[in-house]
KEBA-779495 format. One line per field, with one value per residue: x, y, z of N, C-alpha, C, O in turn. Coordinates in steps of 0.1 Angstrom, whole numbers. Layout:
N
nx (X ...)
ny (Y ...)
nz (Z ...)
cax (X ...)
cay (Y ...)
caz (Z ...)
cx (X ...)
cy (Y ...)
cz (Z ...)
ox (X ...)
oy (Y ...)
oz (Z ...)
! end
This chain:
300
nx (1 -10 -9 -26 -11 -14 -41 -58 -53 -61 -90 -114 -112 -106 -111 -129 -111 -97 -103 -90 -71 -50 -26 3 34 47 30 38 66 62 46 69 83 74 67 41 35 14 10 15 32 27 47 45 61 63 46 34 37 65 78 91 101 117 116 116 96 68 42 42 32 6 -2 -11 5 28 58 52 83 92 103 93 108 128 139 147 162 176 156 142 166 170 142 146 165 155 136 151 164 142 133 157 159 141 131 112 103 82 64 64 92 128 139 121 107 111 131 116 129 121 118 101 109 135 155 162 191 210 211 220 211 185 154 132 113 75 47 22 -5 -32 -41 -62 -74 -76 -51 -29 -16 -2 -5 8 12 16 36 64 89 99 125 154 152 163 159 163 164 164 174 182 189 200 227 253 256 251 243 220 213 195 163 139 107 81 59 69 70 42 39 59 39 16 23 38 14 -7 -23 -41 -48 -30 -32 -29 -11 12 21 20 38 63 88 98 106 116 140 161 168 194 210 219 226 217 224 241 220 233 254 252 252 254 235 239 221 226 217 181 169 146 112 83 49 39 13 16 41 27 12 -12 -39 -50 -37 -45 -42 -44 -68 -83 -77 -85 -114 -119 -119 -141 -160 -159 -165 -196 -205 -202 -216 -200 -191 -167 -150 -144 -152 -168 -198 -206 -202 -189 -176 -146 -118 -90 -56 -46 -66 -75 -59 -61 -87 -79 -65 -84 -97 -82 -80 -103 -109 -87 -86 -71 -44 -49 -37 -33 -57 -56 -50 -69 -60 -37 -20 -41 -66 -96)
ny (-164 -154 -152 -144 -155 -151 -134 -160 -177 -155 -160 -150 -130 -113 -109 -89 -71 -78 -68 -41 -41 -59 -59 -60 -63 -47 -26 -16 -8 6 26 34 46 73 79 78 54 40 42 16 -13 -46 -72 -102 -129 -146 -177 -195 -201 -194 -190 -166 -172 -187 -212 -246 -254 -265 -277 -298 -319 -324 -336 -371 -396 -382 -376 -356 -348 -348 -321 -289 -285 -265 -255 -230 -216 -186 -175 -160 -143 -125 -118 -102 -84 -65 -53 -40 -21 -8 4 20 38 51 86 106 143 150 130 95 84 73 81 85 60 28 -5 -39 -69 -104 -137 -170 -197 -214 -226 -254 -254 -265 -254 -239 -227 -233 -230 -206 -196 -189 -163 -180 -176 -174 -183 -198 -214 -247 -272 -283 -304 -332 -325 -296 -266 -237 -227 -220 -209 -213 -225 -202 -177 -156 -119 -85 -50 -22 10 44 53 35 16 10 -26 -36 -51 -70 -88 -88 -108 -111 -116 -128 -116 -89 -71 -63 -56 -27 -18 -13 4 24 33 41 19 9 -16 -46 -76 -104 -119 -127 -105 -85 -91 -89 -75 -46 -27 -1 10 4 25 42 59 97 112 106 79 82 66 65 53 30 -5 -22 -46 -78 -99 -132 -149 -165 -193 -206 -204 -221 -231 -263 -281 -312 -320 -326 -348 -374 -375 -356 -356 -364 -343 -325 -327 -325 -294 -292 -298 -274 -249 -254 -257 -232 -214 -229 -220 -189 -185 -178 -177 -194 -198 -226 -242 -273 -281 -303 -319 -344 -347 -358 -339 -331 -322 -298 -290 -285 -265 -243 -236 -233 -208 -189 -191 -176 -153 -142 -139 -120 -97 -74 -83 -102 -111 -86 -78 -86 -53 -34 -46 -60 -97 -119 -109 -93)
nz (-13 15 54 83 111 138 135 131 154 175 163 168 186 171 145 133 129 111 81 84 98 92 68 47 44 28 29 55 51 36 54 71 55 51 78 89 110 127 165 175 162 148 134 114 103 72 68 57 18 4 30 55 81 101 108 95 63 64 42 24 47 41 24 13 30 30 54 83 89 60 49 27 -4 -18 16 39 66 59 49 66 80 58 60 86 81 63 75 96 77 65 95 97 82 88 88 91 100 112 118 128 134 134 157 176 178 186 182 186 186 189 193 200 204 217 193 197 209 233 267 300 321 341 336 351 383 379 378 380 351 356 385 395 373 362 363 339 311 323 347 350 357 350 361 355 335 301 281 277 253 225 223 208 209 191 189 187 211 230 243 221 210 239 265 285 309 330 337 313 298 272 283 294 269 270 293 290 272 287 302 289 276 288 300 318 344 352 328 332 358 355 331 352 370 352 343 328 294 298 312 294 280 274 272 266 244 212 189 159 134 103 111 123 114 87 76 54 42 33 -4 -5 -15 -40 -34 -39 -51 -50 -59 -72 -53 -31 -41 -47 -27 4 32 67 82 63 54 75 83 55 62 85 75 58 76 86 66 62 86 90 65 44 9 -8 -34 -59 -34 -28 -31 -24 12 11 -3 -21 -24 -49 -40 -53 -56 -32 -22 -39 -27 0 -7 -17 9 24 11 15 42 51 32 25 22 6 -28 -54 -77 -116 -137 -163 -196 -184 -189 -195 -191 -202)
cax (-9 -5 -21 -20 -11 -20 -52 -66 -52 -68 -99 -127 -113 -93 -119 -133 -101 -89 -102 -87 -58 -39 -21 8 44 50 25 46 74 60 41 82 96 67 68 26 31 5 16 21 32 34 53 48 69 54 44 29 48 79 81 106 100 132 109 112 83 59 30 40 28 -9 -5 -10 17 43 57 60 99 94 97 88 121 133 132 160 159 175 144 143 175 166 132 152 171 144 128 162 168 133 135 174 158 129 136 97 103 68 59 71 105 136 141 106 102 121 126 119 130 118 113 95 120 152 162 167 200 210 206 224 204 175 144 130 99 70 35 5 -11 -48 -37 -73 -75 -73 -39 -27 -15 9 -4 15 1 19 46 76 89 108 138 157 147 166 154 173 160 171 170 193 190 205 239 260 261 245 237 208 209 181 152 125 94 76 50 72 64 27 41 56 28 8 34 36 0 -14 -34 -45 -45 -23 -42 -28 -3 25 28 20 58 71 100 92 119 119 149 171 171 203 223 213 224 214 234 237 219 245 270 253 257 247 238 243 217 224 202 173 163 129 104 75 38 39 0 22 49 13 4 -32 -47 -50 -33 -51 -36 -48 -83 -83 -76 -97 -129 -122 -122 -157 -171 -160 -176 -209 -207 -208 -225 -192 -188 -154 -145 -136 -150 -178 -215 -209 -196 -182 -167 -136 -107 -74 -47 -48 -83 -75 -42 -72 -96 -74 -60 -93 -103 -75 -85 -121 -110 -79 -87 -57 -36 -49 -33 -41 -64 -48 -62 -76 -47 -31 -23 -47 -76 -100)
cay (-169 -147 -153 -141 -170 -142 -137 -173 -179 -152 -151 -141 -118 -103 -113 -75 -60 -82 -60 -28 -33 -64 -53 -69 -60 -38 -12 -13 -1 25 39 39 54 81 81 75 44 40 37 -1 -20 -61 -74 -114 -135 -156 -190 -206 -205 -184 -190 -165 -173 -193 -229 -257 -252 -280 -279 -309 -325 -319 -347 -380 -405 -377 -373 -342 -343 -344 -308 -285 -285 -257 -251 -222 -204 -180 -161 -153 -136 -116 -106 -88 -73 -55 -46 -35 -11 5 11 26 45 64 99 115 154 152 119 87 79 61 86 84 45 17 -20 -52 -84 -111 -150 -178 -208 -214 -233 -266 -257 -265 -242 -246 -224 -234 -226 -198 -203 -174 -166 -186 -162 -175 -194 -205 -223 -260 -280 -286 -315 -338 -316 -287 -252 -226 -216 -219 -203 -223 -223 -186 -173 -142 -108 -74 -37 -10 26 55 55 24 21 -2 -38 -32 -67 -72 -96 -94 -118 -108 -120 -123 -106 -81 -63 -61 -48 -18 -12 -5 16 34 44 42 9 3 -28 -62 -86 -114 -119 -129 -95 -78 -97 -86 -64 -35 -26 15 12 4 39 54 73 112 116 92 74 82 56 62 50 18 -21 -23 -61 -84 -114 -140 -147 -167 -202 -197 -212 -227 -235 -274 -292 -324 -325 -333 -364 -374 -369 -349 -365 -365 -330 -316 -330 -316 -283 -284 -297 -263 -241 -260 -256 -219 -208 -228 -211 -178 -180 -171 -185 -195 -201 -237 -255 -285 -280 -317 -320 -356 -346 -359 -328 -338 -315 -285 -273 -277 -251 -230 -234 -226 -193 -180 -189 -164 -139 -139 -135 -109 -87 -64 -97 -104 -106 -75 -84 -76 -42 -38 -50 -67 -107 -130 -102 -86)
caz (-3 27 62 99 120 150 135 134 165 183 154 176 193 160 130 130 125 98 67 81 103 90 60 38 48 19 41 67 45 28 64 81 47 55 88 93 115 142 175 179 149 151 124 118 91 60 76 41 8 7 44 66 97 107 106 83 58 65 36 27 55 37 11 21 27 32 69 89 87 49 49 14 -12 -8 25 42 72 51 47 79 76 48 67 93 70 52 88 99 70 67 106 99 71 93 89 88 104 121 120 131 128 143 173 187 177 188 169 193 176 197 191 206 205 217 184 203 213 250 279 309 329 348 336 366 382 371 383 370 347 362 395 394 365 365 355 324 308 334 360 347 364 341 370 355 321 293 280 273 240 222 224 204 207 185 190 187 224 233 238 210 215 250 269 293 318 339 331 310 294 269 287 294 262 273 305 292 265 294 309 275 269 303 295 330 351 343 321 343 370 347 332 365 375 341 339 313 283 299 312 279 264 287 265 265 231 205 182 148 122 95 120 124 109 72 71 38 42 18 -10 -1 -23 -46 -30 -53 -46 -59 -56 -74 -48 -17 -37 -53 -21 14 44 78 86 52 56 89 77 49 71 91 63 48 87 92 54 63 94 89 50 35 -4 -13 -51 -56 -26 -32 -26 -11 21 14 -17 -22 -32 -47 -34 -63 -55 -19 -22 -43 -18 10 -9 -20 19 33 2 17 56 54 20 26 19 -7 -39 -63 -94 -128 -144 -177 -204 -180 -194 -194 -187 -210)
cx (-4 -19 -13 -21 -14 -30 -57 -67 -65 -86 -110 -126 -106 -103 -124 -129 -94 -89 -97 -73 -46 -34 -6 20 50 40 31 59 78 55 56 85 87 61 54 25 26 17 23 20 36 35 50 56 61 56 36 43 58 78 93 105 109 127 114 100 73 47 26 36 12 -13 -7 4 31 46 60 73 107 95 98 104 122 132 144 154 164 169 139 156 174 152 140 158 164 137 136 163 156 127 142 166 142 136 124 103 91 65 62 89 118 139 130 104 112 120 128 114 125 115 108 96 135 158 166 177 200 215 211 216 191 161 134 113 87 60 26 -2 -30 -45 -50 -81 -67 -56 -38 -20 -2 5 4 5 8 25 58 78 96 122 142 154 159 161 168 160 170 164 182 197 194 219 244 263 258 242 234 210 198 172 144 120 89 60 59 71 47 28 44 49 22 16 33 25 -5 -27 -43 -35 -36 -35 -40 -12 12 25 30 36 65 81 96 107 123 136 162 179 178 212 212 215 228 226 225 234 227 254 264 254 252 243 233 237 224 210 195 168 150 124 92 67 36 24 9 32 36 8 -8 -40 -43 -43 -42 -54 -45 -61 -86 -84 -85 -115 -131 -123 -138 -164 -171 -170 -191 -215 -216 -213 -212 -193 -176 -155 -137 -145 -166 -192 -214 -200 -184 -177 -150 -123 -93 -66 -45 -59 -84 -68 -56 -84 -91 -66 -75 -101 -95 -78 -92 -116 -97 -76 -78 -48 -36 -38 -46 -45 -58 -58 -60 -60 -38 -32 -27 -67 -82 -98)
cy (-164 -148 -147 -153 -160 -142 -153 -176 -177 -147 -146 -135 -104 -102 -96 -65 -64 -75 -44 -27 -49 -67 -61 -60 -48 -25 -7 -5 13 35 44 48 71 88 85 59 46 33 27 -9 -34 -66 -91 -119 -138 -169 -198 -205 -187 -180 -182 -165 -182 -210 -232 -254 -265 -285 -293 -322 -327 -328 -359 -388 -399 -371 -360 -338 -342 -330 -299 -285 -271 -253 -237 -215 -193 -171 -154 -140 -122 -110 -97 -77 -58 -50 -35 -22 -2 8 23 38 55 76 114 131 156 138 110 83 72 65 86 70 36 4 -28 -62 -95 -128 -160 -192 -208 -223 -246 -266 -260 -251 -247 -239 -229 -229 -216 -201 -192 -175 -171 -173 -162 -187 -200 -214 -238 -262 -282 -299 -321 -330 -300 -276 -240 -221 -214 -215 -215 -216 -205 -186 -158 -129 -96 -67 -33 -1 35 56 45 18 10 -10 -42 -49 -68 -82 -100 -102 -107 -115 -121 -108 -93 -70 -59 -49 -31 -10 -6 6 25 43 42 29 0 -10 -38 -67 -100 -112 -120 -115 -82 -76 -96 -72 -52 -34 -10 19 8 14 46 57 88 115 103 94 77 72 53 55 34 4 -18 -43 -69 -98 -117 -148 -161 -178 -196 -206 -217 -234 -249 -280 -308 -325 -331 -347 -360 -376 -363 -359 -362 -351 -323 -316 -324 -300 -278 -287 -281 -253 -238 -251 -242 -212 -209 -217 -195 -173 -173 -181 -181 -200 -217 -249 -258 -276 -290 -315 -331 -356 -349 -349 -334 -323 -301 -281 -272 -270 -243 -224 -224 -211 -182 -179 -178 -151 -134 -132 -123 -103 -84 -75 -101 -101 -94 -78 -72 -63 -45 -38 -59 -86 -115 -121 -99 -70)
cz (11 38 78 106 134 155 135 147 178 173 160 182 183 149 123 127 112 88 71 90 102 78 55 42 41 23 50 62 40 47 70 71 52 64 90 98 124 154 183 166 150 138 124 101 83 68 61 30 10 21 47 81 103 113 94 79 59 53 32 31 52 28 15 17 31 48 72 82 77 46 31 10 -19 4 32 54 72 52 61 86 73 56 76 87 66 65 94 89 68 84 106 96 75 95 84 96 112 124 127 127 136 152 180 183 179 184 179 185 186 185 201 209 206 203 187 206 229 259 294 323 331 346 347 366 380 382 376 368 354 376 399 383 367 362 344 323 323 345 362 349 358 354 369 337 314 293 276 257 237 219 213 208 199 187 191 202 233 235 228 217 236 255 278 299 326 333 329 302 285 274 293 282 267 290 299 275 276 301 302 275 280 304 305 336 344 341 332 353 364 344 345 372 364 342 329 303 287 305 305 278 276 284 266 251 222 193 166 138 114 100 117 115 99 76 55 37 30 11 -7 -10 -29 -38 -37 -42 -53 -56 -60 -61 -34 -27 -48 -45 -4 24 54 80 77 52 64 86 72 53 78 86 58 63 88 82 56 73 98 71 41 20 -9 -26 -46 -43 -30 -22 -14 -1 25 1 -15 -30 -32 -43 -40 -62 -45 -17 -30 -38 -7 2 -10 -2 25 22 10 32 58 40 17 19 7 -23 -50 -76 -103 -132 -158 -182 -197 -186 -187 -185 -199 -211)
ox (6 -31 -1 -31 -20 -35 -60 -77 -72 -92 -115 -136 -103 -102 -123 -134 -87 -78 -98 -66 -36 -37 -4 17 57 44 30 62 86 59 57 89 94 53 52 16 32 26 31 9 47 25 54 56 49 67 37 54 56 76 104 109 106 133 116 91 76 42 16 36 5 -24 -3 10 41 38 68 75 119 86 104 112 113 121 154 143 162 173 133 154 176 152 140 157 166 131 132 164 158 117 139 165 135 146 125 115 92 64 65 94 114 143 132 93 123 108 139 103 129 111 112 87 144 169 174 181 190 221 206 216 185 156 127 105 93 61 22 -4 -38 -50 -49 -92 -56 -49 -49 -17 4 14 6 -6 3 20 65 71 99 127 133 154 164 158 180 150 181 152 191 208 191 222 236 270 264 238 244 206 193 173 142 128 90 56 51 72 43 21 35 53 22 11 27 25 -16 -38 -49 -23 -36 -45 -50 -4 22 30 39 43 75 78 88 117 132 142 172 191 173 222 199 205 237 233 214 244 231 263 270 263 243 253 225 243 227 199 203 160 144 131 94 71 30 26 8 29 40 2 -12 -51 -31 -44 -50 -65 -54 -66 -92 -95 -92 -125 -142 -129 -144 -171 -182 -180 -199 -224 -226 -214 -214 -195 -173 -164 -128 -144 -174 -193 -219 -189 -175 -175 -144 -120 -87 -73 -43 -63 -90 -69 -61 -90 -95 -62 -76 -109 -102 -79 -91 -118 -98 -65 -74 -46 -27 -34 -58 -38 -55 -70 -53 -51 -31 -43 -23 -75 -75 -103)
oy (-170 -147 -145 -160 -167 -145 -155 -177 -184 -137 -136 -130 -92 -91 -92 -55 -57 -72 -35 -17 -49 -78 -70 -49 -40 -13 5 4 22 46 56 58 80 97 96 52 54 26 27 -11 -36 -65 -95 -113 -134 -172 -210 -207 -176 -168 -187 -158 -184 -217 -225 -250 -275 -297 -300 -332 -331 -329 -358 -388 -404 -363 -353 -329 -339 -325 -305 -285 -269 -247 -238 -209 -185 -160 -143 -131 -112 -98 -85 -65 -46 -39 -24 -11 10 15 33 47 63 77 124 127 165 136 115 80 66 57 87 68 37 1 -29 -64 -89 -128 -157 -198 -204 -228 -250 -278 -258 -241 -256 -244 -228 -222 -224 -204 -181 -183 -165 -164 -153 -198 -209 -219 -240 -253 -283 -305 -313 -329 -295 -275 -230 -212 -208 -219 -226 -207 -197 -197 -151 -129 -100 -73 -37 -1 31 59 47 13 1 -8 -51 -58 -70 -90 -111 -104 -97 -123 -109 -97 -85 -58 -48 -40 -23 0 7 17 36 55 43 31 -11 -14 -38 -65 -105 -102 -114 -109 -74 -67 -104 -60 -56 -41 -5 30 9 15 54 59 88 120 95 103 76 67 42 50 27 7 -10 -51 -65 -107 -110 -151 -170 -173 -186 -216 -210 -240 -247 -288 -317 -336 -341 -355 -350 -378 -367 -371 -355 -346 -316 -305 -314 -295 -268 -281 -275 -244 -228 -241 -237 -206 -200 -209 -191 -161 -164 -193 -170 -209 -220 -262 -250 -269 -290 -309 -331 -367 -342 -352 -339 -314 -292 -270 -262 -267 -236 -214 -213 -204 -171 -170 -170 -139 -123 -120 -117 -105 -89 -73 -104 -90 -94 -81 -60 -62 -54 -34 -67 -89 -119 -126 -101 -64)
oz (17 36 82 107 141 166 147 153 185 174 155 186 185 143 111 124 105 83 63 90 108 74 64 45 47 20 54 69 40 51 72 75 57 62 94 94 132 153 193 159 154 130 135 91 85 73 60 33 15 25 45 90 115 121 84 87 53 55 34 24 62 24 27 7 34 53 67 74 77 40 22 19 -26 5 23 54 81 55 62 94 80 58 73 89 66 62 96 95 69 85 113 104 68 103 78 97 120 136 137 116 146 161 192 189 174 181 184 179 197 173 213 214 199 207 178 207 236 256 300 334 321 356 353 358 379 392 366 376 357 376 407 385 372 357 338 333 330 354 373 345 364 359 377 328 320 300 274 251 246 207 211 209 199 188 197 205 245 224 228 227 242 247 285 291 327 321 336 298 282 270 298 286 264 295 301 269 277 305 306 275 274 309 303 334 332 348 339 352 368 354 346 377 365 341 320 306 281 302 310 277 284 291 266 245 223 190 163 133 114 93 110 107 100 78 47 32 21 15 -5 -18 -25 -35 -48 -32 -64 -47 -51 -56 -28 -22 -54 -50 0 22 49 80 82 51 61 88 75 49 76 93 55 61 90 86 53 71 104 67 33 22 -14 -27 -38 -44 -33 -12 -3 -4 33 -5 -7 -41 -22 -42 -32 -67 -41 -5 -21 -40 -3 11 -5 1 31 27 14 34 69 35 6 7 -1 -27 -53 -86 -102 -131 -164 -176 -204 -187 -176 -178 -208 -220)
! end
């Protein structure tokens, strides 16, 4: 059960690209070994079952009765580990002749939580990305950043172990995309005051790949799709969920396998995990898991 947490996010402004440009991690693998990766590649973790995204797994939280900070059994940030790893080595392992490969492409790792550890520095204060938009909750006007977060690049062009001081952004990726491909104006004011990443790459002659880090995650718990461990029915959360599923299908006339004619049908927990897989089947294809071929068991 694979989904873009990107796409939903942004789905109306992404919904049109889903069946052709968001694609299952094992694409990304083969385009580096092959060196046919497009120009901008965004990589995101597993956020459902076999979670690597460096969270507690929450599903859980979908059953009734069981709390948030129940989190799924297995849970490891582990796999988060292990994703870099595998990003890290078919980056290392770009060596196209024409194509893409690790001297014309560079790897930014980036995250979007400090881990809850403490920070002794001062949060700095930014520019409101719409300084005419109202307040936000407490009166909060988006002018000051959060806490520091961790950033890496790689590239041959970088020196080893290299360490950045200056402040930047996330919107400093967006900054120097537009730098990159000439992408016009700032979107908002925040990346406008964003730093770019162009000044990194300040060796003249790049470092050889072989030379660098092998790393050795360790191995990774199984993780397992349980409908028994959510209960004999949906919690608030889960209902929630599966109301916006029901509304988006009526919506736009989609038919999912599995979900009720009735609206006030009651689903225990195993047809809503089958609902919600055949609902990410329907909305990112690519994703999808691949149907058995002929011979294969339990096919004709």
């Amino acid at each position: 059960m694979q989904l873009s947490a990107t796409g939903l996010i942004h789905f109306s402004r992404l919904k049109d690209r889903f069946a052709t440009h968001v694609v299952p991690f094992a694409q990304f693998v083969a385009d580096a070994a092959h060196g046919d990766l497009p120009d901008f590649s965004f990589l995101e973790p597993s956020l459902g079952v076999g979670h690597n995204d460096y969270h507690p797994a929450c599903g859980r939280a979908l059953g009734h009765g069981i709390a948030v900070q129940s989190f799924d059994p297995p849970s490891s940030i582990l796999g988060g580990e292990a994703l870099l790893a595998r990003i890290y080595n078919a980056y290392k392992g770009m060596q196209s002749p024409t194509g893409s490969n690790v001297w014309n492409t560079a790897l930014l790792i980036g995250w979007d939580e400090p881990g809850g550890t403490y920070d002794h520095v001062v949060p700095p204060s930014v520019p409101s990305p719409d300084p005419s938009a109202p307040a936000g909750q407490d009166g909060f006007t988006f002018d000051r950043s959060g806490y520091r977060v961790p950033a890496i690049i790689v590239s041959p062009w970088v020196a080893e172990a290299e360490v950045f001081n200056e402040e930047y952004r996330h919107t400093s990726l967006i900054a120097t995309l537009r730098e990159q491909w000439g992408l016009g104006d700032p979107f908002t004011a925040r990346d406008a005051a964003a730093r770019t990443f162009s000044h990194v790459f300040t060796l003249d002659t790049p470092r050889d790949p072989a030379t660098w880090p092998v790393p050795d995650p360790r191995p990774v718990p199984q993780f397992m799709e349980d409908a028994v461990a959510l209960g004999t029915s949906l919690s608030t959360l889960g209902k929630t969920l599966y109301q916006g599923i029901r509304e988006h299908a009526d919506q736009n006339h989609i038919e999912i396998e599995g979900l009720p004619k009735d609206p006030k049908a009651d689903v225990p927990p195993e047809q809503a995990l089958k609902v919600l897989r055949n609902f990410l089947a329907t909305i990112f294809p690519l994703l999808a898991p691949a149907a058995p071929g002929p011979g294969a068991p339990g096919t004709a």
